[in-house]
N, C-alpha and C positions, 0 to 999 in steps of 0.2 A: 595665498588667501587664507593662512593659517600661521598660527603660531609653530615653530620652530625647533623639533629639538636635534640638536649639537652631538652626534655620539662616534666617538674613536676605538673602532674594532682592533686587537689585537691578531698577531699571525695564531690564533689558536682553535680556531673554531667552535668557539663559545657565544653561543645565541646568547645577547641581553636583550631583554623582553618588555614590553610596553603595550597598555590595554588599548584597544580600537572599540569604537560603539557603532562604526559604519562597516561597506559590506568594501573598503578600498581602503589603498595608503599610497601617498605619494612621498616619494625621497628622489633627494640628488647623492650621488657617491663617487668618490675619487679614490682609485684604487686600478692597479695593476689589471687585477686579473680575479675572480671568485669573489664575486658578493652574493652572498645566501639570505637567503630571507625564506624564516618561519611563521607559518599558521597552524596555532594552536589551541584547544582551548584553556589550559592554564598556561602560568606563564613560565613554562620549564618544557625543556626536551619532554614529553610523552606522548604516549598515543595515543586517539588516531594524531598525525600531524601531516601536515605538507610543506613541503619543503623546493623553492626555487632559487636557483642555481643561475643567476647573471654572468656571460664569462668566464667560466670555467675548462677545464684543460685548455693552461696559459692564453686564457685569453681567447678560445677560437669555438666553444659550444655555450648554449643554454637550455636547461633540463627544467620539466616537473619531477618532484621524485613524492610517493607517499610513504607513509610510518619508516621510512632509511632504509629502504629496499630497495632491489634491484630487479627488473629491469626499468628503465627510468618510463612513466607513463609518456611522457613527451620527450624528443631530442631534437632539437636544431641547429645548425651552425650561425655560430654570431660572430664573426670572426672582427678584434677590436670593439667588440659593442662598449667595453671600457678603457678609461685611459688614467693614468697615474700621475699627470699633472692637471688635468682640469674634471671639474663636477661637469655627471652627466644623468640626467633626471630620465627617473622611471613611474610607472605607477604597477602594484600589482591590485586583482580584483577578484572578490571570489563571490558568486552571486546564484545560486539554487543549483549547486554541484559544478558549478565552471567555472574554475582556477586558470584566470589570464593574467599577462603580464607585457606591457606595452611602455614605449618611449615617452617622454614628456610631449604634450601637446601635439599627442596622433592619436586617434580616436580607437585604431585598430590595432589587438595586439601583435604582438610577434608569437605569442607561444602561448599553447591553452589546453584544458585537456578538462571534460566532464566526467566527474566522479560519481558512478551510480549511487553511493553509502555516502554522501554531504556529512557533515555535522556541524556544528556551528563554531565560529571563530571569535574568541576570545581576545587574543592577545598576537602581536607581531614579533617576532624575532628578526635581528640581521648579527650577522658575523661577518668575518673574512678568515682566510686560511691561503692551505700553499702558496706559501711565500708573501702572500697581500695582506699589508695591514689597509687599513680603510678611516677614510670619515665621511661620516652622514650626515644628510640635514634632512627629519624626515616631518614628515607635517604629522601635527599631533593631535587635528581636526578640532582644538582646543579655537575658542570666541576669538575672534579680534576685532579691532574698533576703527570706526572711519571719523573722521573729525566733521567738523560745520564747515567745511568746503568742499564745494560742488565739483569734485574730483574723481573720478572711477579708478578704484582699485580693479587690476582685471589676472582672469584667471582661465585657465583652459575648460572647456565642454569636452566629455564624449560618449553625450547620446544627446537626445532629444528634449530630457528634463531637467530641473534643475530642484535641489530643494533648500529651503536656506528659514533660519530662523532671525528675526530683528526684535530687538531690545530697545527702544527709542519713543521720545515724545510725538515724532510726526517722521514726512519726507522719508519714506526708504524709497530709495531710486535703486534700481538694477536696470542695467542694458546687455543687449544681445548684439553681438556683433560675428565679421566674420575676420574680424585681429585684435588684436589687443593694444586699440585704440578707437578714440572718440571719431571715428570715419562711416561715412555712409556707404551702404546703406544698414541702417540700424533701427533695431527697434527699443523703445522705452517703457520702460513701467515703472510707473510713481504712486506707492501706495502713502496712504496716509497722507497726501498733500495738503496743503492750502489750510495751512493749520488742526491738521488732522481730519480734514473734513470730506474730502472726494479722494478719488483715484483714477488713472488713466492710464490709456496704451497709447502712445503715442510713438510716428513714423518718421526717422529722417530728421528728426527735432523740428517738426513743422507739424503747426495749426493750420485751422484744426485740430485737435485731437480725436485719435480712431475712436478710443472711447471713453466713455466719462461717467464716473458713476458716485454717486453720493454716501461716504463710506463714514459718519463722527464715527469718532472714539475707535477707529481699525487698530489704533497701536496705542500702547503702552508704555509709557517710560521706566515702570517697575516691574515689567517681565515680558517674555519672549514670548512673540507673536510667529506660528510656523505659518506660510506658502509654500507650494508649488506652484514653478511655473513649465508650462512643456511646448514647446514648437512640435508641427508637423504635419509637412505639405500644405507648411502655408498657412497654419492654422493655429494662431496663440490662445494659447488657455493660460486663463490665474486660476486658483483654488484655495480654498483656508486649508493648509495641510493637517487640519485634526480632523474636520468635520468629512472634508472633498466636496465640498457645496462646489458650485462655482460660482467664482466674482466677477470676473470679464473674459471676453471670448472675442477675438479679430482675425477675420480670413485675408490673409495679404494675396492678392490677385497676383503678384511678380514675386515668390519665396527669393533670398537666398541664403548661402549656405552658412549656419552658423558656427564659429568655432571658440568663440572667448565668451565671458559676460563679464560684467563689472556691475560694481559696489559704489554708494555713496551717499553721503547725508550732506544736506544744507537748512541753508533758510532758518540759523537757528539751532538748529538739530545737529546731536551727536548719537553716533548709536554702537550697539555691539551685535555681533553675528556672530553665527553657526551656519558653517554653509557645506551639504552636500557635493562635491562637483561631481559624480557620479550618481547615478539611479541606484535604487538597492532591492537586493531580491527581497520577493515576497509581497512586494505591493501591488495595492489595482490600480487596473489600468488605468491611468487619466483620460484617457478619452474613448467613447465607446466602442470597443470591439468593431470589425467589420464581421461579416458572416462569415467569411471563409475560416475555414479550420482552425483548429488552435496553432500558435507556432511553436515550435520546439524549443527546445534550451539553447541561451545565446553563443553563438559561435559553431563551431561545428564538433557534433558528437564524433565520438569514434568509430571505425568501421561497425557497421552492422548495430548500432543503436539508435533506437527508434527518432524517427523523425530524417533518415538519409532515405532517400529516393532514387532509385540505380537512373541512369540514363539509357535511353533505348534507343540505338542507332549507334553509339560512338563510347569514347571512353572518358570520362569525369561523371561526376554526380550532383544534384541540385541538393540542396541544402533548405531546411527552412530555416528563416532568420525573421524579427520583426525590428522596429523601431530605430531603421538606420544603422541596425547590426551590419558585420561585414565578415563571414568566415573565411580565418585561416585561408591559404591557397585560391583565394577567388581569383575570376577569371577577369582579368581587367580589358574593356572593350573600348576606352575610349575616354576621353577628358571633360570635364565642362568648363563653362567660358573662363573660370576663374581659375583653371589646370586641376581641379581637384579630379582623382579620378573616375571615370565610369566603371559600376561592373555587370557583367550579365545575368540580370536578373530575369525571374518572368512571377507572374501571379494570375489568380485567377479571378473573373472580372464578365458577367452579365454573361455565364455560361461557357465560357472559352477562358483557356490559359494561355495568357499573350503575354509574349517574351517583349522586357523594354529594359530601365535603364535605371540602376540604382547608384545616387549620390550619397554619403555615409552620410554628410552634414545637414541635409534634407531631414533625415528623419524616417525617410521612408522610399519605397519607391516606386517608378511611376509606368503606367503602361498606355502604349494609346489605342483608343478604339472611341468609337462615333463623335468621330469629330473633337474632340478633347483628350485633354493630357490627365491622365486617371491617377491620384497620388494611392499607394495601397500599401497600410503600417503592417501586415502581413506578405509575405511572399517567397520565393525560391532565390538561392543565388547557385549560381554555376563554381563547383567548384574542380579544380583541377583536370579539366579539361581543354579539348584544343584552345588554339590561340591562333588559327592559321586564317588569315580574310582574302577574299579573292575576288577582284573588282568583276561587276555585271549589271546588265539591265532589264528591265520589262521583267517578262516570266522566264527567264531564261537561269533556272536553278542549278548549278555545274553539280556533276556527281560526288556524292559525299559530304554534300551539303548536313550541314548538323541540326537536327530536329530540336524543335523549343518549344513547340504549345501544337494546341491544334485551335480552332474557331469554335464560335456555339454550332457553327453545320457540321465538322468534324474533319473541314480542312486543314492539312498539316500546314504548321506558321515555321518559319525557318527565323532564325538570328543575323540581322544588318544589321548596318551601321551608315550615318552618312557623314560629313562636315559641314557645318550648319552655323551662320553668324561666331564662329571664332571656336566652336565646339567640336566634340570627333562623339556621335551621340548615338547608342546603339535601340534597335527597335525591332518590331515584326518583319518579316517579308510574307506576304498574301500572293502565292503565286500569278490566282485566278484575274487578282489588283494589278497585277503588272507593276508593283510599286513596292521601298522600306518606306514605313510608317515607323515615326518615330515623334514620341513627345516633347513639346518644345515649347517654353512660355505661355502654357496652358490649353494650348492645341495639338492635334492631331495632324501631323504633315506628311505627306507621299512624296517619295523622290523617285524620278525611276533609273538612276542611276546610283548606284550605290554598293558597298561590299559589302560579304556573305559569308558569314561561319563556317567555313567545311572542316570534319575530321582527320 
């Protein structure tokens, strides 16, 4: 969804360097073993810098490292994450001190590490060394152009929002999907249609349209007109991205999960774009805050920096996370109908903290209590703790049962899960209820058979 640049590392370890105006860079690279990739703010080896390490020692880790010191701030085993005859697409991210780095079209990375001392990033570097020469194809977030056919250019999501700039007389269309293709179920937004005259949301490619609003002259053929657009829990917002007014706003009663959008002009219309596919720090929120606390820095901080929460009863820690985040080591509880997975989350919600079920592609996640499925863009995910479920029924709690919330009375809520219309969907357990509550197509549902988190 971007212009293209072409660059051939030699075996020498020499960053060539290239300016970024966003808070991400996507590239594909083919290479043995060791693709490095710098952030800096000029465009030379100095300090401060950060430096990630794709595949390295022959191919089997991947590191953060800061200013070319040791000990490495993050280390994981990536054992073949690259390969020397075919491209394999990464994106890295660096957004209010957290330095990630993740696969092509996965929303969650593999490796990340919060830097208390930020500074701002200028410019990208990539090399190769020991032994790997390389070629890149890295997007260079430079405009490209859609013709006057009603065509979607499409491109991966990984979050919630989307921001993008159009150049054009009329018709910018953008859709949300959950592939990268014109398939339902999918949402539409056609700004500047109808000869420039109205805009809408539009569901599934069927009229009705959700919404309809009377927009002359929203575009320009002689200069770039910014949007945002943001899903979550169901709930589409437009916005003029200079002003943050909003333009349209549609609550979809059946969310699901988004992972592509696409691009296109018709009807006459050619246009040129700038398109964020990542969120960038430092922005407000598009949609109003809930009351519950502030949330932390995205993904998960390092031990003992603000924002981790011990766990009390067992061993892992909740994590705060907002907007469909998904930290490092979370604890995966289950799938939903379309296999993405579930992980355990809980939030807090009309006085009690109730353990439910976070989808990345959602946006957010969701907890149930009175009767309804609660979407909540703030909340806790479980991270690196048990994984061990043990079938049960009614109020019958087996010992070692793992603690998740408590109620507004200050009864302790345990962690289910049950199988539900094609789904493996985790929730509360209410002892006193005899029953897992768990959210489900916008309800509240009790099972009383169901499995149980224990330690």
């Amino acid at each position: 969804m971007a212009n293209i640049l072409d660059v051939s590392t030699d075996d020498n370890l020499q960053y060539q360097f290239f300016p970024v105006s966003s808070g991400s860079v996507q590239f594909k690279i083919r290479a043995p073993n060791d693709a490095h990739i710098a952030l800096t703010m000029a465009p030379q080896e100095s300090e401060p810098m950060y430096e990630v390490f794709i595949g390295g020692w022959g191919n089997t880790k991947s590191v953060i490292r800061r200013n070319r010191t040791k000990p490495e701030k993050v280390e994981i085993d990536t054992p073949n994450i690259l390969n020397a005859g075919e491209f394999r697409g990464f994106w890295v991210r660096w957004d209010g001190g957290v330095i990630s780095a993740g696969r092509e079209g996965e929303a969650i990375p593999f490796i990340s590490w919060c830097d208390p001392q930020p500074f701002p990033v200028g410019f990208v570097g990539v090399c190769t060394g020991w032994g790997a020469t390389g070629t890149w194809k890295i997007e260079d977030g430079a405009e490209f152009n859609t013709p006057d056919k009603l065509e979607y250019k499409f491109g991966p999501v990984a979050a919630g929002s989307l921001e993008l700039e159009y150049r054009g007389p009329h018709n910018c269309h953008i859709c949300l999907t959950s592939a990268p293709a014109e398939i339902d179920p999918m949402y539409e937004i056609i700004l500047g249609g109808w000869e420039n005259t109205q805009s809408v949301i539009r569901h599934c490619r069927q009229k009705p349209d959700k919404v309809t609003l009377p927009t002359p002259g929203i575009m320009n053929p002689n200069e770039f007109r910014k949007f945002v657009i943001e899903w979550r829990c169901g709930r589409l917002m437009v916005r003029d991205g200079r002003s943050g007014a909003p333009l349209m706003e549609w609550m979809d009663p059946s969310p699901f999960p988004v992972t592509h959008f696409g691009v296109r002009t018709g009807y006459g219309a050619r246009g040129n774009w700038r398109i964020s596919h990542f969120g960038r720090g430092g922005a407000q929120p598009l949609l109003p805050p809930p009351s519950a606390p502030s949330a932390a820095a995205l993904y998960s901080p390092p031990p003992g920096y603000p924002g981790i929460a011990p766990v009390s009863g067992g061993a892992g820690i909740w994590v705060d996370a907002t907007s469909g985040q998904v930290p490092p080591g979370a604890v995966v509880g289950g799938q939903d109908c379309s296999g993405e997975p579930i992980y355990v989350a809980r939030a807090r919600h009309e006085g009690a903290l109730i353990p439910g079920k976070l989808a990345s592609s959602h946006g957010c996640a969701y907890v149930p209590w009175g009767g309804k499925e609660n979407g909540k863009n703030e909340y806790q995910v479980l991270v690196g703790g048990p994984n061990s479920w043990m079938p049960t029924s009614g109020s019958n709690i087996p010992p070692g049962a793992f603690p998740g919330g408590e109620s507004e009375d200050g009864e302790p809520l345990f962690i289910g899960r049950v199988s539900h219309e094609g789904s493996l969907t985790t929730g509360k357990v209410q002892q006193s209820h005899g029953v897992c509550y768990i959210s489900f197509g916008g309800q509240e549902l009790g099972f009383p058979d169901y499995e149980i988190l224990v330690a």
